[in-house]
TORNUZA-918552 format. One record per residue (C-alpha): x, y, z. Coordinates in steps of 0.25 Angstrom, whole numbers, padded with zeros to 4 digits, always signed. Layout:
N
XYZ...
***
This chain:
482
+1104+0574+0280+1110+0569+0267+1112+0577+0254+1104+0567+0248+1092+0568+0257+1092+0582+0255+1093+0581+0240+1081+0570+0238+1074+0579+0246+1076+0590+0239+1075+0584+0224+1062+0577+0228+1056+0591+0232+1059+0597+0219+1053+0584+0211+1040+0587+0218+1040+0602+0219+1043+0601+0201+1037+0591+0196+1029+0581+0206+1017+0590+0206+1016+0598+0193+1002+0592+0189+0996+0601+0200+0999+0613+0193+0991+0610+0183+0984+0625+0183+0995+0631+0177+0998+0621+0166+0982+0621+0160+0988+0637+0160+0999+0632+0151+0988+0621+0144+0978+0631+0142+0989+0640+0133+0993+0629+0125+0979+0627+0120+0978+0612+0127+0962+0608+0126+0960+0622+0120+0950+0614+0111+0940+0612+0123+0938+0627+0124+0926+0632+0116+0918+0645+0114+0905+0647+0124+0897+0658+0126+0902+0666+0139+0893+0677+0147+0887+0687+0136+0888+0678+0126+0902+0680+0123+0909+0669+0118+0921+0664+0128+0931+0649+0128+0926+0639+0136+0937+0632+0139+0932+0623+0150+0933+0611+0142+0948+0612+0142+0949+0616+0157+0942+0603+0159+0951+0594+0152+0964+0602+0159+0956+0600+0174+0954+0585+0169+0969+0583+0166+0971+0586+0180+0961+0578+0186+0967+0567+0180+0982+0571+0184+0980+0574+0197+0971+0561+0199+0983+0553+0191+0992+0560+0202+0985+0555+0214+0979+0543+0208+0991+0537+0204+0998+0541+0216+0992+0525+0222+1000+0518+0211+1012+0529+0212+1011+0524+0228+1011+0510+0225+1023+0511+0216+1030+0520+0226+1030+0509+0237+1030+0496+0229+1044+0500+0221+1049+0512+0228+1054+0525+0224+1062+0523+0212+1051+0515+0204+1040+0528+0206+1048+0538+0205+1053+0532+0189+1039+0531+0187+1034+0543+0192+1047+0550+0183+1042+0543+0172+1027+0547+0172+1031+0560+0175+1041+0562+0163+1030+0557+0154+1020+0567+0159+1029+0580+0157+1033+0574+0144+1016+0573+0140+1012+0587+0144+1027+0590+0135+1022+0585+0123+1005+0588+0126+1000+0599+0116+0986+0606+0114+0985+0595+0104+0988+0585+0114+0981+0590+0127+0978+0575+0130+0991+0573+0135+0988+0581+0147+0981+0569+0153+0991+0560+0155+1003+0568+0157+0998+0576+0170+0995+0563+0176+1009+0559+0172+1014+0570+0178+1006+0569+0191+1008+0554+0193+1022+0554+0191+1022+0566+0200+1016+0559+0212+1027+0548+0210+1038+0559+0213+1030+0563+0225+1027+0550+0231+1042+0547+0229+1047+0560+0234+1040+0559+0249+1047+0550+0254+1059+0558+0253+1052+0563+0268+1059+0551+0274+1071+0556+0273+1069+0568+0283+1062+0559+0294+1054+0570+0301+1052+0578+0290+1046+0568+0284+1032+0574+0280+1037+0587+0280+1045+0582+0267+1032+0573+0263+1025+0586+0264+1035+0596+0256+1036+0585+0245+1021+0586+0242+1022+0601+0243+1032+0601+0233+1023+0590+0223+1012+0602+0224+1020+0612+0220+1026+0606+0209+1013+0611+0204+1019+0624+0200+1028+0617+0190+1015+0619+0180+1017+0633+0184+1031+0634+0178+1027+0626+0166+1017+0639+0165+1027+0651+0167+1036+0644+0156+1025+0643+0147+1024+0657+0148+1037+0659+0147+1036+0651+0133+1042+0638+0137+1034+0628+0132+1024+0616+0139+1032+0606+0133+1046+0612+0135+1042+0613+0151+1037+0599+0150+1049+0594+0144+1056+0597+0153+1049+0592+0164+1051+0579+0158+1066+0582+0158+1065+0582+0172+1064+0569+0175+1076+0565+0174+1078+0573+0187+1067+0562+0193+1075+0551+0189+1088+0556+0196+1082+0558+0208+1074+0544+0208+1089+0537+0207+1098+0546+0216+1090+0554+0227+1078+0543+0229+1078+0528+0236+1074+0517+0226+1065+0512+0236+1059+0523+0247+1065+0530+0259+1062+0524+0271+1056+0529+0283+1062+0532+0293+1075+0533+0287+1086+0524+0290+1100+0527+0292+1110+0529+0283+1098+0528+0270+1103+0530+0258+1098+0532+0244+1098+0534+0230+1109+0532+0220+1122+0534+0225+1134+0534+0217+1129+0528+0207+1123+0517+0214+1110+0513+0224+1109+0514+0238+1097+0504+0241+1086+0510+0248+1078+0496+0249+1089+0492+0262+1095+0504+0268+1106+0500+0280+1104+0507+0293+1116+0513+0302+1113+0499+0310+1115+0490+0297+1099+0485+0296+1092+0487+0283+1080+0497+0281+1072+0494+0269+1060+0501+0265+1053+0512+0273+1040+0504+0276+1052+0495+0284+1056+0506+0293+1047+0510+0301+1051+0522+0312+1046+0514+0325+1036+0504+0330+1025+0513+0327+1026+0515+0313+1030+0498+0312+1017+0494+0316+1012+0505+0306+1021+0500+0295+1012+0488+0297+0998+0495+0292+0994+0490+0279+0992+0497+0267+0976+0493+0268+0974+0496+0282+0981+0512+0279+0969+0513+0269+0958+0509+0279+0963+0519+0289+0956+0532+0293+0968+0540+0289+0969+0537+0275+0954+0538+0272+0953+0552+0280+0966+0555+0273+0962+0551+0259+0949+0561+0260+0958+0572+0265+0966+0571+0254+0956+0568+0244+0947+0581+0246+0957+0592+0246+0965+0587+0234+0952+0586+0226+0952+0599+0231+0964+0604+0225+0963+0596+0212+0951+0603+0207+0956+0616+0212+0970+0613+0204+0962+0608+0192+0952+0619+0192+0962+0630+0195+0963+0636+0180+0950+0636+0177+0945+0642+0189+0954+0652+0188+0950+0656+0173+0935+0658+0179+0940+0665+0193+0949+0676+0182+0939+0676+0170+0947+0670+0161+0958+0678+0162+0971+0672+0159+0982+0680+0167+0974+0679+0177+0973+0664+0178+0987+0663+0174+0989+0672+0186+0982+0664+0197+0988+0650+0190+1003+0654+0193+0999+0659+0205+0992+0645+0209+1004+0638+0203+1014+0648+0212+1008+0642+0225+1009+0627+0220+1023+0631+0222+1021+0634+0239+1015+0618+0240+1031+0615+0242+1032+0627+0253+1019+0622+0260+1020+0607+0260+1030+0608+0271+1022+0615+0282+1011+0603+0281+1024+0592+0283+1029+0600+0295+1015+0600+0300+1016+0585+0300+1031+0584+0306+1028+0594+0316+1028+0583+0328+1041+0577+0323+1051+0577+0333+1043+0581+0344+1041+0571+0356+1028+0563+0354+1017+0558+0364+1020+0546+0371+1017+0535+0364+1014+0542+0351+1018+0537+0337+1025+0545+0326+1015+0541+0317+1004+0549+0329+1012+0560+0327+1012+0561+0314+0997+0559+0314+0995+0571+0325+1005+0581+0317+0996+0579+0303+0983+0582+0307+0986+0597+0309+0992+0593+0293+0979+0588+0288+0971+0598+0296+0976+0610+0289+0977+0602+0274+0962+0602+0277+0961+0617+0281+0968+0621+0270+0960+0613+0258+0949+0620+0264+0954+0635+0263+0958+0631+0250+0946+0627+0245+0940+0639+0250+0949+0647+0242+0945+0640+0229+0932+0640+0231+0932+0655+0232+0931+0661+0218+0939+0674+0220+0952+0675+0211+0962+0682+0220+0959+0671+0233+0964+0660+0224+0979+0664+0228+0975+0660+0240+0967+0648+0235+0982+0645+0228+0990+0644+0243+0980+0638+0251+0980+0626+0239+0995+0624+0236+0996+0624+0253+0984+0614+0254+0989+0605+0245+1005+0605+0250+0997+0601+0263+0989+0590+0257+0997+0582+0249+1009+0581+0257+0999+0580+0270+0994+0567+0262+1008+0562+0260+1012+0566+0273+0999+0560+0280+1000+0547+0275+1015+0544+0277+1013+0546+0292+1000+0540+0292+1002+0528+0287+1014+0517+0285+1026+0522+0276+1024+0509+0269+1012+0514+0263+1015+0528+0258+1015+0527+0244+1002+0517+0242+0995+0527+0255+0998+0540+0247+0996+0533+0234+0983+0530+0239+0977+0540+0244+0982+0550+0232+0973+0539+0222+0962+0539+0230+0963+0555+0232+0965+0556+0215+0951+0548+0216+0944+0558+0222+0951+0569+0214+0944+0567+0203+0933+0573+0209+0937+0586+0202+0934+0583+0188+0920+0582+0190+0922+0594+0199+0928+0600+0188+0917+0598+0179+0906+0599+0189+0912+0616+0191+0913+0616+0174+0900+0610+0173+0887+0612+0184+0893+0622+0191+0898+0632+0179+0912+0634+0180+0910+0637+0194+0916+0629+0205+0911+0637+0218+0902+0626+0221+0912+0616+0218+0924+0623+0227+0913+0624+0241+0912+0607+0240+0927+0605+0238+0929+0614+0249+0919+0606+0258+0924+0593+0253+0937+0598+0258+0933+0598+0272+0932+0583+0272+0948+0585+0273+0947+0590+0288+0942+0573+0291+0958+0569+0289+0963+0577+0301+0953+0576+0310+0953+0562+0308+0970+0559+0310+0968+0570+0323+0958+0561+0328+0967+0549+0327+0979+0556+0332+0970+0562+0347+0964+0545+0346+0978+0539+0345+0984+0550+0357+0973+0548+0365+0975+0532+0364+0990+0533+0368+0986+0542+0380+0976+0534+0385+0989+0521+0382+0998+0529+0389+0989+0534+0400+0989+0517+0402+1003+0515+0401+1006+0528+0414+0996+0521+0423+1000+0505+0423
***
């Protein structure tokens, strides 16, 4: 394995474990916010239990839980056209876009003040769409590794939700008595970093699939080893991934269009297994801080406590990731069935994936739902390990499910359509604040029943994977007799 192989790897997993994900530790900046007085004019006096007078500051904890609503709905959302842009002009176009909108969002939240709270909205979503570029570019860095393939799809996405704890470091320096903008700055700073990867440990177009021999990429020596027509050890040209397929199997499949992916059973059943647990973790990530101010009283070392310790675990997504991807690449290299596909195999080995996604959005439901202070560390595990498991399931899923051809607009896809149904937790939001008091018991119970829906996706690919092997048998049970 080259030195280089080993470096893009490398560099790619620490641009999504720092700066990919960051919008997602979103807790521990309204921390930071809250201090700096941002929306501090929303908070009024009311009259509290005995007729004391206490701050009322759920109008400012509305507008920071809109903010991210509307980032992580840009993050998803925007994930379609980030798709299509991916695939239509390669790896180097998306990535100097992603670069840019990125830069302009640290250098928002930089130059944002308590006078200037407004600034908040765009910049997060900047931040979050130019994240989803460096991911979405990143992923298919797993084709260099052949049967590590989701295992690498997987760890990437692990890494993209820890990233997350980057707020958390922004925090402790702020205590420390670096400033917001100073952090921030430098954030900006780093894009230069970006750009040098893009050019010298990156293709211009994509890393195919499977990989041919003797690929190279990248600057070299100052100048460009063209991806587009890479020369094989026999001297035939292999352009682009979707033009490699690994055998006759996958050429038929390379053949799917992009509208008959769309009408199949697995993207709807996917779609709604996606769709329900991260609205899920969206409103438990956007309601966190306020939640926690009524489960301690108020009190601030304590919320400040349980923040950083929900920020800590953010970090574990990049530790936990992995185990779902080896899940998946369980079967590789191991013999198959007679007559079986890679594609069956890869089907069979993620169903015990997307079984215990399931599983775990439930416990973790469960846990939030449960109004008992010291549970929530628990609460904090189970969701840093449901989400490693969900995202880079959902990358994972659909690169074995469907043609490679269609990765980008697939994943684009169902991210937008998933960002749609998001934004169910505003008026969740404001449905805890308003009707139900301030008290989302009620609220948590029908998240965690709408979370079972999740348990349809696996039992629907298991029974398509015992349909499929049972056809074969029955094909080859024909074939021994005559």
């Amino acid at each position: 394995m080259s030195t280089r192989r080993c470096l893009t790897f490398a560099t790619g997993l620490v641009e999504c474990l720092c700066f990919a994900g960051a919008v997602f530790g979103w807790a521990s900046l309204v921390f930071v916010l809250k201090g700096e007085g941002y929306f501090s004019y929303l908070c009024v006096n009311a009259t509290g239990v005995n007729e004391t007078q206490v701050l009322d500051c759920s109008g400012q904890d509305e507008q920071f839980s809109l903010i991210f609503t509307i980032a992580s709905f840009m993050n998803n959302f925007l994930t379609l056209p980030s798709g299509f842009l991916f695939d239509q002009f390669g790896t180097t176009v998306a990535r100097l876009f992603g670069i840019f909108l990125h830069t302009m969002g640290t250098l928002m939240v930089a130059f944002s003040t308590s006078v200037l709270p407004n600034l908040l909205f765009p910049a997060l979503s900047l931040l979050a769409v130019g994240g989803i570029l460096f991911l979405i570019t990143n992923m298919q860095v797993g084709n260099l590794f052949g049967s590590r393939r989701s295992t690498i799809i997987t760890l990437y996405n692990g890494a993209f939700d820890s990233s997350s704890a980057l707020f958390l470091v922004i925090k402790l320096l702020h205590e420390s008595g670096i400033s917001l903008r100073a952090s921030f700055l430098f954030l900006s700073t780093c894009s230069v970093i970006h750009l040098l990867r893009t050019f010298f440990l990156l293709p211009r177009n994509f890393f195919p699939y499977p990989l041919p021999d003797h690929y190279t990429y990248g600057i070299t020596c100052g100048k460009s080893e063209t991806p587009i027509s890479e020369v094989t050890a026999n001297g035939n040209a292999k352009t682009t991934m979707e033009e490699t397929p690994l055998n006759k199997d996958d050429l038929v499949e390379q053949e799917k269009s992009f509208r008959e992916c769309l009408l199949s059973r697995f993207f709807v059943w996917h779609l709604l297994w996606l769709s329900v647990m991260q609205l899920r973790h969206y409103l438990f990530i956007g309601t966190l801080n306020p939640m926690l101010q009524r489960m301690t009283a108020g009190e601030a070392s304590l919320v400040s406590q349980y923040t950083n310790a929900f920020a800590v675990t953010q970090l574990c997504g990049v530790l936990c990731a992995p185990w779902n991807g080896l899940i998946m690449d369980r079967h590789k290299g191991k013999p198959r069935a007679a007559g079986e596909t890679e594609k069956e195999a890869d089907l069979r080995a993620s169903v015990l994936s997307l079984f215990l996604t399931s599983l775990q959005c439930v416990l973790f439901s469960v846990c939030a739902s449960t109004p008992y202070l010291p549970l929530q560390y628990l609460t904090f595990i189970l969701q840093v390990l449901n989400r490693s498991f969900l995202y880079g399931g959902n990358a994972a899923f659909i690169s074995m499910a469907f043609p490679s051809c269609h990765f980008g607009k697939l994943y684009g896809l169902v991210m937008a359509l998933s960002a749609v149904f998001s934004l169910m937790q505003y008026p969740c939001f404001a449905l805890v604040k308003g009707a139900l008091g301030g008290d989302p018991l009620y609220m948590n119970i029908g998240l965690t029943l709408l979370s079972l829906l999740a348990f349809i996706h696996p039992l629907s690919v298991y029974l398509h994977c015992r349909q499929v092997s049972s056809q074969r048998a029955k094909i080859n049970a024909i074939s021994a007799s005559s």
